[in-house]
gemmi code that builds the backbone of each chain (N, CA, C; Angstrom):
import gemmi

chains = {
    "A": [
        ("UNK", (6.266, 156.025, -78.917), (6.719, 157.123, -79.796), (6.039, 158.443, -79.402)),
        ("UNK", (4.811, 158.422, -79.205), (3.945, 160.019, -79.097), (4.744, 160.462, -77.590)),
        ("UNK", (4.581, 159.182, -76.580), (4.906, 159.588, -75.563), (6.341, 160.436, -75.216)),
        ("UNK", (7.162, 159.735, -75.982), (8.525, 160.473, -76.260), (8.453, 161.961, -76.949)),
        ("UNK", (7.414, 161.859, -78.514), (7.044, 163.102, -78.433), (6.654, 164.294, -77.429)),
        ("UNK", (6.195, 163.580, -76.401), (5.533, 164.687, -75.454), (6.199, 165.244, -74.494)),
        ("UNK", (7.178, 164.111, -74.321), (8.096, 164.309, -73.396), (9.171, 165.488, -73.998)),
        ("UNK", (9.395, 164.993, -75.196), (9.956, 166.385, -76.003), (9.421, 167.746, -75.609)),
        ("UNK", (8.366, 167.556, -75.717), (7.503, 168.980, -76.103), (8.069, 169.816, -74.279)),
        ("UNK", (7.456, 169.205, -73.058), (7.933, 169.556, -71.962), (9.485, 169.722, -72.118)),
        ("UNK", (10.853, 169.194, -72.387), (11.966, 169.356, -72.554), (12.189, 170.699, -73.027)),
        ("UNK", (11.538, 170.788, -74.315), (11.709, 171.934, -74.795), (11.361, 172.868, -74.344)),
        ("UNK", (10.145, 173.244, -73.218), (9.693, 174.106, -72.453), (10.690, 174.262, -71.088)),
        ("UNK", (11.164, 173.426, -70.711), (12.201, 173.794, -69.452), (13.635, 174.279, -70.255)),
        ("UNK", (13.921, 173.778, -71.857), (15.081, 174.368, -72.091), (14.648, 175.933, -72.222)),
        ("UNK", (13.196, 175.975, -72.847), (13.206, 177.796, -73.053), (13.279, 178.495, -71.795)),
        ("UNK", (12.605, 177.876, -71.087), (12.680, 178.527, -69.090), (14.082, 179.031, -68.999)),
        ("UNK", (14.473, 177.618, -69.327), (16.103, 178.164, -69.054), (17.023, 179.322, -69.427)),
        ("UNK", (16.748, 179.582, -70.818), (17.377, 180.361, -71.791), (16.670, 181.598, -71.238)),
        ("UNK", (15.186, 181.848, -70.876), (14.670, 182.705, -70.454), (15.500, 183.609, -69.366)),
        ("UNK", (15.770, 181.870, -68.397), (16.121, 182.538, -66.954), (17.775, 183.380, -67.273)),
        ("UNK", (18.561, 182.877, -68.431), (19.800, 183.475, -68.862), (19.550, 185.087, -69.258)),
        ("UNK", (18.749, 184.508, -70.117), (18.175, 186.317, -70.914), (18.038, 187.558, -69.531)),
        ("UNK", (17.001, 186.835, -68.822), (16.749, 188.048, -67.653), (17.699, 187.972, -66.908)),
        ("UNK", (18.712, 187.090, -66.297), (19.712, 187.158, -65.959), (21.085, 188.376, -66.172)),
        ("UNK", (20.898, 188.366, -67.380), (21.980, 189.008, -67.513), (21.427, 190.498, -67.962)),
        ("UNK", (20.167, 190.677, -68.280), (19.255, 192.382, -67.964), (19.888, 192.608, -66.901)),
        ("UNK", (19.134, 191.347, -65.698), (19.016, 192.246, -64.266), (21.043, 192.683, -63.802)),
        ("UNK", (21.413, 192.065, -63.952), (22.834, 192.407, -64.181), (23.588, 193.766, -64.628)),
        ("UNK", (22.613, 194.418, -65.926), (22.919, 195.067, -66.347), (21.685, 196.460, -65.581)),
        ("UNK", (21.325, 195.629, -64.761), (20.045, 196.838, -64.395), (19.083, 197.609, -65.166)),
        ("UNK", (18.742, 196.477, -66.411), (17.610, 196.818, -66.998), (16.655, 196.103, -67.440)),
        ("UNK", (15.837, 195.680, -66.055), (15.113, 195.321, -65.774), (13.545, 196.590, -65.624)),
        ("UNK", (13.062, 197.141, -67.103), (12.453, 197.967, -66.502), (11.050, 198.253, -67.364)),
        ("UNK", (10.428, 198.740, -67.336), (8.764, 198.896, -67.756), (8.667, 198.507, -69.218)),
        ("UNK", (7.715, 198.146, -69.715), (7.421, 198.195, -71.161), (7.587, 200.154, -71.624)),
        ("UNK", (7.079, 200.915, -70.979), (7.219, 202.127, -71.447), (8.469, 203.018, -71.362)),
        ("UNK", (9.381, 202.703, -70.342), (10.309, 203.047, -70.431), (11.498, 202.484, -71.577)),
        ("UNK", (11.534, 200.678, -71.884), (11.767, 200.333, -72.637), (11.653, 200.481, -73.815)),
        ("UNK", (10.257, 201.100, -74.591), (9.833, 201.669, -75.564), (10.618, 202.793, -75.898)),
        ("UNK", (10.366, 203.412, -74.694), (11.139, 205.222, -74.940), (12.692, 205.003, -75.632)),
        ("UNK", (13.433, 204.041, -74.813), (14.873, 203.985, -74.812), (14.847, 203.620, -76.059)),
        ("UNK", (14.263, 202.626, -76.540), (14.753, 202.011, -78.106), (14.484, 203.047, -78.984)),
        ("UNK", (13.360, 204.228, -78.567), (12.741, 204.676, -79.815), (14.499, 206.221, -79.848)),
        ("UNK", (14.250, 206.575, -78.100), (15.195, 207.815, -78.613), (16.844, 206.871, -79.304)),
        ("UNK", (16.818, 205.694, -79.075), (18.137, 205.298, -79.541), (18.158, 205.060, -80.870)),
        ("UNK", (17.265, 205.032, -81.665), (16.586, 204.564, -82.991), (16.852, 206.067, -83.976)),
        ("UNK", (16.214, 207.434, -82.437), (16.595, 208.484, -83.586), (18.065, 209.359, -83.554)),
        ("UNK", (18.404, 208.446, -82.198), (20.435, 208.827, -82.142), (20.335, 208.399, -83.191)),
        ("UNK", (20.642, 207.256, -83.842), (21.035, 206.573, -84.702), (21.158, 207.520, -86.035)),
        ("UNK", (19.763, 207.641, -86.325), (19.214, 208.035, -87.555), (20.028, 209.389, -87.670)),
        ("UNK", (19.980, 210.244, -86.355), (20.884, 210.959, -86.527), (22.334, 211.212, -86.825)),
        ("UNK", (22.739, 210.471, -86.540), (23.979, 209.777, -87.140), (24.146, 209.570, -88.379)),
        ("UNK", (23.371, 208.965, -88.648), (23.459, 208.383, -90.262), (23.499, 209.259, -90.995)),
        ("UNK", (22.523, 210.500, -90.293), (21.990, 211.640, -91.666), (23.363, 212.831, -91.610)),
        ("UNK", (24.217, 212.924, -90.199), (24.984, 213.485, -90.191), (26.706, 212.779, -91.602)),
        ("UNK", (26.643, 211.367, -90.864), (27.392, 211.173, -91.989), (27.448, 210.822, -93.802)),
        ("UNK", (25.812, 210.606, -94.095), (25.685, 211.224, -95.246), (26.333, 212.659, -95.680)),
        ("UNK", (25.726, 213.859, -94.675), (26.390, 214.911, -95.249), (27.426, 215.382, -95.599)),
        ("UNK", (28.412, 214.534, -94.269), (29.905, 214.764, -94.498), (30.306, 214.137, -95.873)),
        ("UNK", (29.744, 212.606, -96.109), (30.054, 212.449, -97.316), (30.108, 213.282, -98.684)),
        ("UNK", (28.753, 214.121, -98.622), (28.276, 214.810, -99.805), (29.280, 215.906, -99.557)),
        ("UNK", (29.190, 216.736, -98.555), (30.832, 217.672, -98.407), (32.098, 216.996, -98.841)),
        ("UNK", (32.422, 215.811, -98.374), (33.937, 215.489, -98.977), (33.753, 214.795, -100.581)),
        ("UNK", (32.480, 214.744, -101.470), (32.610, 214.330, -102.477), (32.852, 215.921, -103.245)),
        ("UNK", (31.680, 217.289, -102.943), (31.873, 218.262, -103.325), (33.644, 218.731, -103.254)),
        ("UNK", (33.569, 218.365, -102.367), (35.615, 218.900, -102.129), (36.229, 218.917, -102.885)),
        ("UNK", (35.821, 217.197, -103.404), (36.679, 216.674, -104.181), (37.076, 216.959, -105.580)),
        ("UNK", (35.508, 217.379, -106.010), (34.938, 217.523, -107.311), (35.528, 218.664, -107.892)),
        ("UNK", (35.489, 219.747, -106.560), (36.742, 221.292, -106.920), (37.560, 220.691, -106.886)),
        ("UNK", (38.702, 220.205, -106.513), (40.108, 220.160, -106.138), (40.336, 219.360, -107.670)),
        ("UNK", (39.469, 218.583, -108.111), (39.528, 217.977, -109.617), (39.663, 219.205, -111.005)),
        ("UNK", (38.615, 219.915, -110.557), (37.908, 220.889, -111.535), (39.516, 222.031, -111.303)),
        ("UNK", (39.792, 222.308, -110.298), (41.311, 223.180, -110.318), (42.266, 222.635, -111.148)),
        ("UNK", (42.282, 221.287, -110.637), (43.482, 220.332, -110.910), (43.595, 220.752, -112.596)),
        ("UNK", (42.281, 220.330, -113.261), (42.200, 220.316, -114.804), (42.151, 221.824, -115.422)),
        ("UNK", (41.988, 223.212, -114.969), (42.033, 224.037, -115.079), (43.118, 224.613, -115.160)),
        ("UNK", (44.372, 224.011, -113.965), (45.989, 224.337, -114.135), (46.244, 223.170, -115.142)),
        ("UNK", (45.951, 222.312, -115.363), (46.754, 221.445, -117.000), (46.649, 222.290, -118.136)),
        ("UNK", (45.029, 222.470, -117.987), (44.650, 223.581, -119.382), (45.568, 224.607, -119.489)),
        ("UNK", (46.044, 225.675, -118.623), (46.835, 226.448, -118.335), (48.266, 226.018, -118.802)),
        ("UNK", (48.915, 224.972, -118.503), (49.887, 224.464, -118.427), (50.149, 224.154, -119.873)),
        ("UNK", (49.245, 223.018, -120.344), (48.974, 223.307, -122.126), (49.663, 224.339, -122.696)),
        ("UNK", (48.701, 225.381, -122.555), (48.552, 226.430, -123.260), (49.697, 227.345, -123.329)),
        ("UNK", (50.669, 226.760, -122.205), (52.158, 227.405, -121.865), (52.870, 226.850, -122.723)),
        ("UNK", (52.549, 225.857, -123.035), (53.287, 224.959, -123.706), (53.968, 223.684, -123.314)),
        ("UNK", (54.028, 223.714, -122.083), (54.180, 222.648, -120.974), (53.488, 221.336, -121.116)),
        ("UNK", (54.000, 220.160, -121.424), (53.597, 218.573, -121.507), (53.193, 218.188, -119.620)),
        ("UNK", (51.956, 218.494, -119.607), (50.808, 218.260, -118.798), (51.046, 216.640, -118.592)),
        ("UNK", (50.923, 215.985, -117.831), (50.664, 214.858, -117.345), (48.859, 214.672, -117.569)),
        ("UNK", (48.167, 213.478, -117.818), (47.000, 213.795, -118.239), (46.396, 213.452, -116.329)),
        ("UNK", (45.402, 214.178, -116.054), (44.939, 214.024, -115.060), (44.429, 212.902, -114.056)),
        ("UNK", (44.103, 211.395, -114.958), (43.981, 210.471, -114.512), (45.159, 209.348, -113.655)),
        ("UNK", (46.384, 210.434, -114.419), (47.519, 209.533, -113.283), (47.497, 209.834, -112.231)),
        ("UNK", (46.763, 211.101, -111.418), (46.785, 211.305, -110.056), (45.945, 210.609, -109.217)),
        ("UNK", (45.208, 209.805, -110.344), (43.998, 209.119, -109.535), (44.703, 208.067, -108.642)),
        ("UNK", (44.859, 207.947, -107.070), (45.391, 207.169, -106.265), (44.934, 205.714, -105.630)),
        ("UNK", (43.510, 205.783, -106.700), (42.919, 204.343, -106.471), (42.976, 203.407, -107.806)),
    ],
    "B": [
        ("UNK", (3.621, 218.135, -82.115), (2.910, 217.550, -81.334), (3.445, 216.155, -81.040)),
        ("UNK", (3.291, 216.339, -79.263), (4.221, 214.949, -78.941), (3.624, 213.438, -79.286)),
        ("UNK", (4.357, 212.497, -79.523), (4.169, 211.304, -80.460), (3.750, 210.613, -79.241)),
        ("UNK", (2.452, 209.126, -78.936), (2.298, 208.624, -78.049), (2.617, 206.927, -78.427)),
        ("UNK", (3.524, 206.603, -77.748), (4.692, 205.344, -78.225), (3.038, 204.367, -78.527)),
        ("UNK", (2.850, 203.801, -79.063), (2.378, 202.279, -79.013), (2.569, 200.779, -78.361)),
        ("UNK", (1.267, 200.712, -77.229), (1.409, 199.737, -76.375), (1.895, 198.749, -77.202)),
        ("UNK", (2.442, 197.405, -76.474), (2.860, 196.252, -77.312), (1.974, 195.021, -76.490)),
        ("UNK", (1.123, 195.793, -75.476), (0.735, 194.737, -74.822), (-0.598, 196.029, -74.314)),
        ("UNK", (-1.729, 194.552, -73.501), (-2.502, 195.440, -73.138), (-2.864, 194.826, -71.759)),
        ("UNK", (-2.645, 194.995, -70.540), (-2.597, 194.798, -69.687), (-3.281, 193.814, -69.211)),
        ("UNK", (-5.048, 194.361, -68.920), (-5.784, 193.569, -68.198), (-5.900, 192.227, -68.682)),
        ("UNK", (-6.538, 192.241, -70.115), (-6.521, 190.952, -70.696), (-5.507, 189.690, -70.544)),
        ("UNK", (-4.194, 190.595, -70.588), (-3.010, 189.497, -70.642), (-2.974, 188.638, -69.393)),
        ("UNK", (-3.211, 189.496, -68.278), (-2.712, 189.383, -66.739), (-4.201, 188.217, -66.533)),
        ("UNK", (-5.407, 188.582, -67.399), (-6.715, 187.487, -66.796), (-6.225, 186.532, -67.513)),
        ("UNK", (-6.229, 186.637, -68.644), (-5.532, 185.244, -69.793), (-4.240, 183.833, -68.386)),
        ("UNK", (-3.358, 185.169, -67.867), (-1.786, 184.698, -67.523), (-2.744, 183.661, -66.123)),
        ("UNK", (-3.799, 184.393, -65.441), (-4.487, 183.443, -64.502), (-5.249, 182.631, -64.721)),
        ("UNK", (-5.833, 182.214, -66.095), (-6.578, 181.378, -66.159), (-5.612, 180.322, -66.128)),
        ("UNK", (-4.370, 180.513, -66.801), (-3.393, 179.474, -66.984), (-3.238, 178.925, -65.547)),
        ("UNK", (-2.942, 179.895, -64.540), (-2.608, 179.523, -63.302), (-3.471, 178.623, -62.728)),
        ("UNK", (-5.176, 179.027, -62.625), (-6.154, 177.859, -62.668), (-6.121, 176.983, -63.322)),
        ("UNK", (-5.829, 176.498, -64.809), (-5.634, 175.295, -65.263), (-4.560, 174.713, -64.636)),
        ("UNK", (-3.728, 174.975, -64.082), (-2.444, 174.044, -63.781), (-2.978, 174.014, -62.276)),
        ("UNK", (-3.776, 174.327, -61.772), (-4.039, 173.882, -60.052), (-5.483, 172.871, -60.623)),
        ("UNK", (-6.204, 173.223, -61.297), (-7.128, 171.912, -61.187), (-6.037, 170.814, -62.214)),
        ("UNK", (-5.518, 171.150, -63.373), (-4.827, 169.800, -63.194), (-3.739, 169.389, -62.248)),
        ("UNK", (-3.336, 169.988, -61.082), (-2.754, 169.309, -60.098), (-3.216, 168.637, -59.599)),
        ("UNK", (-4.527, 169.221, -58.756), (-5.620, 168.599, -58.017), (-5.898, 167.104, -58.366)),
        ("UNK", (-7.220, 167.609, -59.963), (-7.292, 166.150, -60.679), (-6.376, 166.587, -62.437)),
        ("UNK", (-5.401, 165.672, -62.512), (-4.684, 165.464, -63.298), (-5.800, 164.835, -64.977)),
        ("UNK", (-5.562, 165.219, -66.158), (-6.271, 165.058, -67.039), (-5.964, 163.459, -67.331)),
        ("UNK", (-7.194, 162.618, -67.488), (-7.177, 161.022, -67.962), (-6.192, 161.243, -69.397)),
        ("UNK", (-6.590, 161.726, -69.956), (-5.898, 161.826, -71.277), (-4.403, 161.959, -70.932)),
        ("UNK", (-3.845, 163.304, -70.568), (-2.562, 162.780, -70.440), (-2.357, 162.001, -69.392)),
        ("UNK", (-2.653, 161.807, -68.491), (-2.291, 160.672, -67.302), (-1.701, 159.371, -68.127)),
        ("UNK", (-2.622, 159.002, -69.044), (-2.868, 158.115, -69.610), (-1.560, 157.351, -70.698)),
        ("UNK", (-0.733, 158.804, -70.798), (0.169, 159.160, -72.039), (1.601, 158.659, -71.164)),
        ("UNK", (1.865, 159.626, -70.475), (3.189, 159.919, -69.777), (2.863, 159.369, -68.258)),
        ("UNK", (4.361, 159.073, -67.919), (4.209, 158.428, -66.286), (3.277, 159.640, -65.455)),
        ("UNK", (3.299, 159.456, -64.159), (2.478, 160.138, -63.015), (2.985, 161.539, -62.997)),
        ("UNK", (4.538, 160.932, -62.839), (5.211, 162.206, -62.046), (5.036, 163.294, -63.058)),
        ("UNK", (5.561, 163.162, -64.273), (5.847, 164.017, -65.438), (4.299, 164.872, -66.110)),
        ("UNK", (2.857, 163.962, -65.299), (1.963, 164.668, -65.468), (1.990, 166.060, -64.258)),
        ("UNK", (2.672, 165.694, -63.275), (2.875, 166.660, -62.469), (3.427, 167.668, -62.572)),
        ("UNK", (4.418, 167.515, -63.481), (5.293, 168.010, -63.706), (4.979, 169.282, -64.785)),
        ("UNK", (3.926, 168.176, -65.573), (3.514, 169.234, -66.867), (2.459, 170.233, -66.080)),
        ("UNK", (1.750, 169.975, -65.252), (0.475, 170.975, -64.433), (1.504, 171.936, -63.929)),
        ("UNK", (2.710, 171.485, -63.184), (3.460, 172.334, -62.481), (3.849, 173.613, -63.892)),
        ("UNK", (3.852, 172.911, -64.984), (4.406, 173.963, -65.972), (3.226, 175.238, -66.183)),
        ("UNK", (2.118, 174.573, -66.235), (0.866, 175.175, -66.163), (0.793, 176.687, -65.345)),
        ("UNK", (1.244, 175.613, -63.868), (0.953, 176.953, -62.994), (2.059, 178.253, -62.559)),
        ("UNK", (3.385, 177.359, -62.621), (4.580, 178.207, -62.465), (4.276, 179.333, -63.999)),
        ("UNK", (4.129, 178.927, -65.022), (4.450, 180.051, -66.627), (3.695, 180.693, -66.007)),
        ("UNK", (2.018, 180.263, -65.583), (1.157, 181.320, -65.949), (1.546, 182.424, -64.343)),
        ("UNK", (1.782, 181.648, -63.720), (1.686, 182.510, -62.661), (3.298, 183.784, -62.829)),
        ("UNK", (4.209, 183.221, -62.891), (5.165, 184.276, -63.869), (5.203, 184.840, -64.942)),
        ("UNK", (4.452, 184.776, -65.968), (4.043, 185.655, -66.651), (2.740, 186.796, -66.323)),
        ("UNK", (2.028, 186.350, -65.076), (1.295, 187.412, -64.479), (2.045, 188.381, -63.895)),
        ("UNK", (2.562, 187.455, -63.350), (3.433, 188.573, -62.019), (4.246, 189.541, -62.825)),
        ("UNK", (4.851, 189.414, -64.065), (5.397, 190.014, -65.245), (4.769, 191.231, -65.516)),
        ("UNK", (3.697, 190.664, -66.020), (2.404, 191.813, -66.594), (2.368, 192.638, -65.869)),
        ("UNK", (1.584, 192.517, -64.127), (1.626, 193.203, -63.455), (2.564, 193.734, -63.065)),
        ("UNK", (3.890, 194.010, -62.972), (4.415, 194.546, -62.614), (5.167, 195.650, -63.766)),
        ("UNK", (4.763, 195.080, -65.122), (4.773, 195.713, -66.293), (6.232, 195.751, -67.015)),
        ("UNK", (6.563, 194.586, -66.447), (8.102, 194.450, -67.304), (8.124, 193.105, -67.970)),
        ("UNK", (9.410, 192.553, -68.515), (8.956, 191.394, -69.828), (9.626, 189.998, -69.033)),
        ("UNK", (10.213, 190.194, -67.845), (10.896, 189.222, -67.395), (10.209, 188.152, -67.238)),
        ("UNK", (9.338, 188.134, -66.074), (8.527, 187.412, -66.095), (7.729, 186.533, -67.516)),
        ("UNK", (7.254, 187.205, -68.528), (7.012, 186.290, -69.508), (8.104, 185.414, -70.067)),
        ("UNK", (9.402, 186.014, -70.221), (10.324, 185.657, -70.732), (10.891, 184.393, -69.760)),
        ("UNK", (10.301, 184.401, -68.651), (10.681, 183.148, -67.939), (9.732, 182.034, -68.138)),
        ("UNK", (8.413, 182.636, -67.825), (7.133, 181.878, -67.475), (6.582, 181.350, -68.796)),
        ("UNK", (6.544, 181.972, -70.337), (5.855, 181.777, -70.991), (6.468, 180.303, -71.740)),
        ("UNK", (7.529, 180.441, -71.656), (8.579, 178.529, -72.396), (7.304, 177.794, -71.763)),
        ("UNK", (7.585, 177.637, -70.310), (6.725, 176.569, -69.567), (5.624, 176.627, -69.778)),
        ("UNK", (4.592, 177.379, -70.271), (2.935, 177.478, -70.387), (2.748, 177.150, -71.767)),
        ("UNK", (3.745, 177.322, -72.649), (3.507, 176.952, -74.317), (3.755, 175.573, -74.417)),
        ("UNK", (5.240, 175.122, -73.656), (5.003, 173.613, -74.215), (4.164, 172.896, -72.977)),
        ("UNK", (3.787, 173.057, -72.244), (2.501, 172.447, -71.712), (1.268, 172.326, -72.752)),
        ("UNK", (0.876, 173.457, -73.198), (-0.473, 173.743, -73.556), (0.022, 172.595, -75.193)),
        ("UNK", (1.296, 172.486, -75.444), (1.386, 172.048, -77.036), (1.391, 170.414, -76.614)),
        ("UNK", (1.643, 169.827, -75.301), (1.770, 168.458, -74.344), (-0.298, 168.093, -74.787)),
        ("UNK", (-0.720, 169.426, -74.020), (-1.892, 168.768, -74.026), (-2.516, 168.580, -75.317)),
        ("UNK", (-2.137, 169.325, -76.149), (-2.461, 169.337, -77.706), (-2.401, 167.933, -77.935)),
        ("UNK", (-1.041, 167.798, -78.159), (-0.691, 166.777, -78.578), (-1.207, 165.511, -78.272)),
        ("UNK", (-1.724, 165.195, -76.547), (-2.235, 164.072, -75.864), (-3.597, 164.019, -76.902)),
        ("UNK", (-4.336, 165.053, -76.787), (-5.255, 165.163, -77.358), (-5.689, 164.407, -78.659)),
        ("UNK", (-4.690, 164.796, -79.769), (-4.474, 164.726, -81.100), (-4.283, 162.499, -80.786)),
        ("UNK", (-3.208, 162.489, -80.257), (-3.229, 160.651, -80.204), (-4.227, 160.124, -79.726)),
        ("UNK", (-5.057, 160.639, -78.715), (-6.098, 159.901, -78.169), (-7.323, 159.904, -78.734)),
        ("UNK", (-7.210, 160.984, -80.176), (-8.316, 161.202, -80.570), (-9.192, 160.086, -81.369)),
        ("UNK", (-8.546, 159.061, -81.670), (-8.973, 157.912, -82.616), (-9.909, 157.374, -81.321)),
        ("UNK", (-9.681, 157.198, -80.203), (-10.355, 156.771, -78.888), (-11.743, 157.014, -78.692)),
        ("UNK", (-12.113, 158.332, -79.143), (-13.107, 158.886, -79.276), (-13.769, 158.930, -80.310)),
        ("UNK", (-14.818, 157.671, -80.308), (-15.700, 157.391, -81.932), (-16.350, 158.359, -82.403)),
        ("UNK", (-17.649, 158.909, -81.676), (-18.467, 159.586, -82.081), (-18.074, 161.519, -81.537)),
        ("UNK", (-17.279, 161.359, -80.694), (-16.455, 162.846, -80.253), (-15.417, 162.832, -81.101)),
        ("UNK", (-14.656, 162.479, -81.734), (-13.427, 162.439, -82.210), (-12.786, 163.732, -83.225)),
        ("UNK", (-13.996, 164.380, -83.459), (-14.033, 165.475, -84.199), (-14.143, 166.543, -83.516)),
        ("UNK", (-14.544, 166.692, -82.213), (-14.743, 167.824, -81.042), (-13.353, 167.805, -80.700)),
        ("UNK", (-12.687, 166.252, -80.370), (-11.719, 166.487, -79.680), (-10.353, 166.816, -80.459)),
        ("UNK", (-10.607, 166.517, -81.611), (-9.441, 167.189, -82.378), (-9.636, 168.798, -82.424)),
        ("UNK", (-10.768, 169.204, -82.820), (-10.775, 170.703, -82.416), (-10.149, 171.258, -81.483)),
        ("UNK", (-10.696, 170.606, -80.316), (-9.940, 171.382, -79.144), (-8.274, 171.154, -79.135)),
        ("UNK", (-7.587, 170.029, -79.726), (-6.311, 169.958, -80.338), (-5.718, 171.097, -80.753)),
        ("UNK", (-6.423, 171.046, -82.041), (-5.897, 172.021, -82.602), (-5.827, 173.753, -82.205)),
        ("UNK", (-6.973, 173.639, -81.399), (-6.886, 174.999, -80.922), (-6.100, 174.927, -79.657)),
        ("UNK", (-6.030, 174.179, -78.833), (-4.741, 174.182, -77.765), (-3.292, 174.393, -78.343)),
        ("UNK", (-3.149, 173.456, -80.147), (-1.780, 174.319, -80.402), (-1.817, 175.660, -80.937)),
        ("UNK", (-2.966, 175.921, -81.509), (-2.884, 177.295, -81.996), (-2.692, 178.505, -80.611)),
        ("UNK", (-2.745, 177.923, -79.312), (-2.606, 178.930, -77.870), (-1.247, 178.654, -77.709)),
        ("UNK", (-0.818, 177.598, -78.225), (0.605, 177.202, -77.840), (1.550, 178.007, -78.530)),
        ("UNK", (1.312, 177.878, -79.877), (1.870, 178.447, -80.822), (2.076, 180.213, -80.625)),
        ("UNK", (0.638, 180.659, -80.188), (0.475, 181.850, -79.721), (1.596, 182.363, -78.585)),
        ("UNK", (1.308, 181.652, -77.463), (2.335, 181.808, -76.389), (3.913, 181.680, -76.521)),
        ("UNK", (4.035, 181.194, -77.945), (5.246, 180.983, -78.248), (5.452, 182.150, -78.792)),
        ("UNK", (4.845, 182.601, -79.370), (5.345, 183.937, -80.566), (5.092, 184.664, -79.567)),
        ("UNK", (4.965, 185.080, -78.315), (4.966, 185.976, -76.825), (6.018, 186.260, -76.905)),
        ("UNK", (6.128, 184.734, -76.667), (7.736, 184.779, -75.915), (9.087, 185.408, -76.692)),
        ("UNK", (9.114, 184.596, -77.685), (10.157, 185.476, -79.219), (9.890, 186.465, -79.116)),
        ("UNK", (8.821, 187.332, -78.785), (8.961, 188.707, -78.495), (9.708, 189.482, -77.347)),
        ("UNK", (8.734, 188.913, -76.554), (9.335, 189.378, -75.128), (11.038, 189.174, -74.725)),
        ("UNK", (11.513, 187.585, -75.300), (13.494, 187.349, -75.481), (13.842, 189.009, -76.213)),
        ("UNK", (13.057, 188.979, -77.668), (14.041, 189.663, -78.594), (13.970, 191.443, -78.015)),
        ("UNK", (13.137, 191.596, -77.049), (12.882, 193.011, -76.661), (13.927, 193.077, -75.612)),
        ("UNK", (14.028, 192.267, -74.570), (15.139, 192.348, -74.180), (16.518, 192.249, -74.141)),
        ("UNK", (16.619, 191.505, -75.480), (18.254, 191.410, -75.667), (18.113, 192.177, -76.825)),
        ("UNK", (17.486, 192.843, -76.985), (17.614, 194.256, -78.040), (17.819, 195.659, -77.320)),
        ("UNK", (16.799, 195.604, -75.800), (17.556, 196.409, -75.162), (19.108, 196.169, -74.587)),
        ("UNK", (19.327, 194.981, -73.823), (21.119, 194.924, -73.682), (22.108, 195.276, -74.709)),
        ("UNK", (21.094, 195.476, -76.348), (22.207, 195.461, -77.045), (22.323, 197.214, -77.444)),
        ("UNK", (21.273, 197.973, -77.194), (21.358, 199.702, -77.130), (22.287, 199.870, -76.007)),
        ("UNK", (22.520, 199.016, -74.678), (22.914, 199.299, -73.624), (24.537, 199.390, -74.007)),
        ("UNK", (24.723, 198.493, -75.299), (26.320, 198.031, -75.644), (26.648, 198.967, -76.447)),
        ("UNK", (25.854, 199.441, -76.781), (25.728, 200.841, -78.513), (25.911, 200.095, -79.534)),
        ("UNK", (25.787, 198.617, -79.961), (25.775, 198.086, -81.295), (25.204, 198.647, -82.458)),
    ],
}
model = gemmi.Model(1)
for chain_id, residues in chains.items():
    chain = gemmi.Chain(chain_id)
    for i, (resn, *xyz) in enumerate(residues, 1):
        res = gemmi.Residue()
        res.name, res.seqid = resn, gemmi.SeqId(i, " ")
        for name, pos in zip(("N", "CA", "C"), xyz):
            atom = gemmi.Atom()
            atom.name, atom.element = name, gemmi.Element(name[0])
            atom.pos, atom.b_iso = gemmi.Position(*pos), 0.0
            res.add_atom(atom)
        chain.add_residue(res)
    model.add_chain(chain)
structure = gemmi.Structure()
structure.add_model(model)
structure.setup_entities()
């Protein structure tokens, strides 16, 4: 039994070799095969693409919620109007398209 | 003021550490350990020294050259060796009346190097297929 255990234990070390030899395999493939410091650099400036990204499409969000919030605030401003004409206004929540 | 990345490794140490391994797997080529001899057929003790010396010696050559390939190849083979000898250790330890308590120590601390060399390696895989995966823009 132990012996089979042990024999395991080596198995499992030539399967990680293996998986290893796949992993770097397909780096060197991709030709990036390259320093711990250069590797560092790449993840970190790709980390603050990213972030940049993110923070850009937050804003757009907060712009297309502001948009929205006028185009609402008009919307209810011509009913009021419309009211006051005397005109049977549709109430504003039927335009809601969700 | 420019930011200075943080090593993830520190050179010299790793690269003397990666050769001692290489020396353990040539004296157990040479003379093969009674303990495991004792465990597993001939060849497969050979086999396990060979693991000895191939990890450590590719995970040096790694270091030195300062990229992760090399560990990522070499370090599988030097962890489950070192967790082989653990283990021989740990069964044979009833063998040993009045040592039996030394030699479980050294057990346990051969898996705690094993264990170590393992959590290398999960590093060294996940750094590189984290870079292939910036390379993909995921």
């Amino acid at each position: 039994m132990a012996t089979e255990i042990l024999a395991l234990l080596l198995g499992a070390g030539g399967a990680g070799f293996f998986a290893g030899l796949v992993n770097v395999y397909l780096a060197v493939r991709k030709g990036r095969i390259e320093n711990e410091e250069t590797l560092l650099r790449r993840l970190d400036e790709d980390s603050r693409r990213q972030g940049k990204r993110a923070d850009e499409a937050i804003a757009l969000a907060d712009l297309r919620t502001r948009q929205r919030n006028r185009v609402w605030e008009q919307a209810a401003m011509f009913r009021r109007q419309l009211l006051a004409a005397g005109i049977d206004a549709p109430p504003l929540e039927d335009f809601h398209d969700d | 003021m420019p930011v200075t990345l943080p090593r993830l490794r520190a050179k010299w140490p790793l690269l003397l550490m990666y050769l001692v391994l290489v020396a353990a797997g040539v004296v157990s080529l040479v003379k093969p350990s009674p303990l495991v001899y004792s465990l597993i057929p001939g060849w497969v003790t050979i086999v396990w020294a060979c693991f000895f010396t191939a990890g450590g010696a590719a995970s040096a050559i790694g270091v030195a050259r300062g990229d992760w390939a090399g560990e990522v190849i070499g370090l599988p083979l030097a962890s489950s060796a070192c967790a082989l000898y653990s283990g021989a250790l740990l069964v044979q330890a009833t063998a040993f009346d009045q040592a039996a308590g030394a030699v479980v120590f050294v057990a346990l601390l051969s898996a705690a190097y094993a264990l170590g060399l393992a959590e290398r390696w999960l590093i060294a895989s996940s750094l590189l297929r984290l870079s292939r995966r910036v390379d993909r823009g995921d």
